[in-house]
C-alpha positions in Angstrom: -19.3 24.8 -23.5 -18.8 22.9 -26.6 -15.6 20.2 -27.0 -14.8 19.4 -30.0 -14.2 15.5 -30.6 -11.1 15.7 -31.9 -9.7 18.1 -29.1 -11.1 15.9 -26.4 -9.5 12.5 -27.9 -6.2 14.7 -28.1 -6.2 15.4 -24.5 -6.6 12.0 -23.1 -4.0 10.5 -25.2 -1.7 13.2 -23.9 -2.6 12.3 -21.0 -2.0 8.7 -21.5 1.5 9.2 -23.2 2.4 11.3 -20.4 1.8 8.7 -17.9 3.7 5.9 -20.4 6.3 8.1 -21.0 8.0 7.8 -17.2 7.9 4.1 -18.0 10.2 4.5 -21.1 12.4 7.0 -19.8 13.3 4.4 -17.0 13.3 1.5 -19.2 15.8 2.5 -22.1 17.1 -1.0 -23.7 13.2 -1.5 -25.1 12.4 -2.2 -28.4 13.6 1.6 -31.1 10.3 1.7 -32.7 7.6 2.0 -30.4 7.6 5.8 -29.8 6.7 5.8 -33.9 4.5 2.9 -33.7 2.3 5.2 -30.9 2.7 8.0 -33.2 1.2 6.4 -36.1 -1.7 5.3 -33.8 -2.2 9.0 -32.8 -2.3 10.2 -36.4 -5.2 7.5 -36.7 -7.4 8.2 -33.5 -7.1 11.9 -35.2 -8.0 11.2 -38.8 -10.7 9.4 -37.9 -11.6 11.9 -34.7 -11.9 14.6 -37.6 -13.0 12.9 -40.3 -16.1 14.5 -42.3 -18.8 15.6 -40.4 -22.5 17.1 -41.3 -22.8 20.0 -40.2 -25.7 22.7 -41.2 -23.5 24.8 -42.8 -23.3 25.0 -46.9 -19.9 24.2 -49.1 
């Protein structure tokens, strides 16, 4: 069974915001920002997770 890269770097950073995410629910007087600042690092692991690829298959 084939996994695409893209799917399998999605799942572990669920994974890994679900087990940060008790952390901040507890901890509420932390710094506003950082839920967008992990955001913004997700939108890059997945740009470059599905960035062009070759593939045998014509344009």
């Amino acid at each position: 069974m084939y996994i695409p890269r893209s799917i399998l770097m999605l799942l572990v950073i669920i994974y890994l915001l679900f087990l940060l995410t008790v952390d901040w629910i507890n901890a509420a007087d932390e710094l506003w920002y950082r839920p967008f600042v992990v955001a913004f690092i997700v939108v890059l692991v997945a740009r470059w997770a599905h960035r062009d690829q070759e593939t045998d298959e014509p344009e």
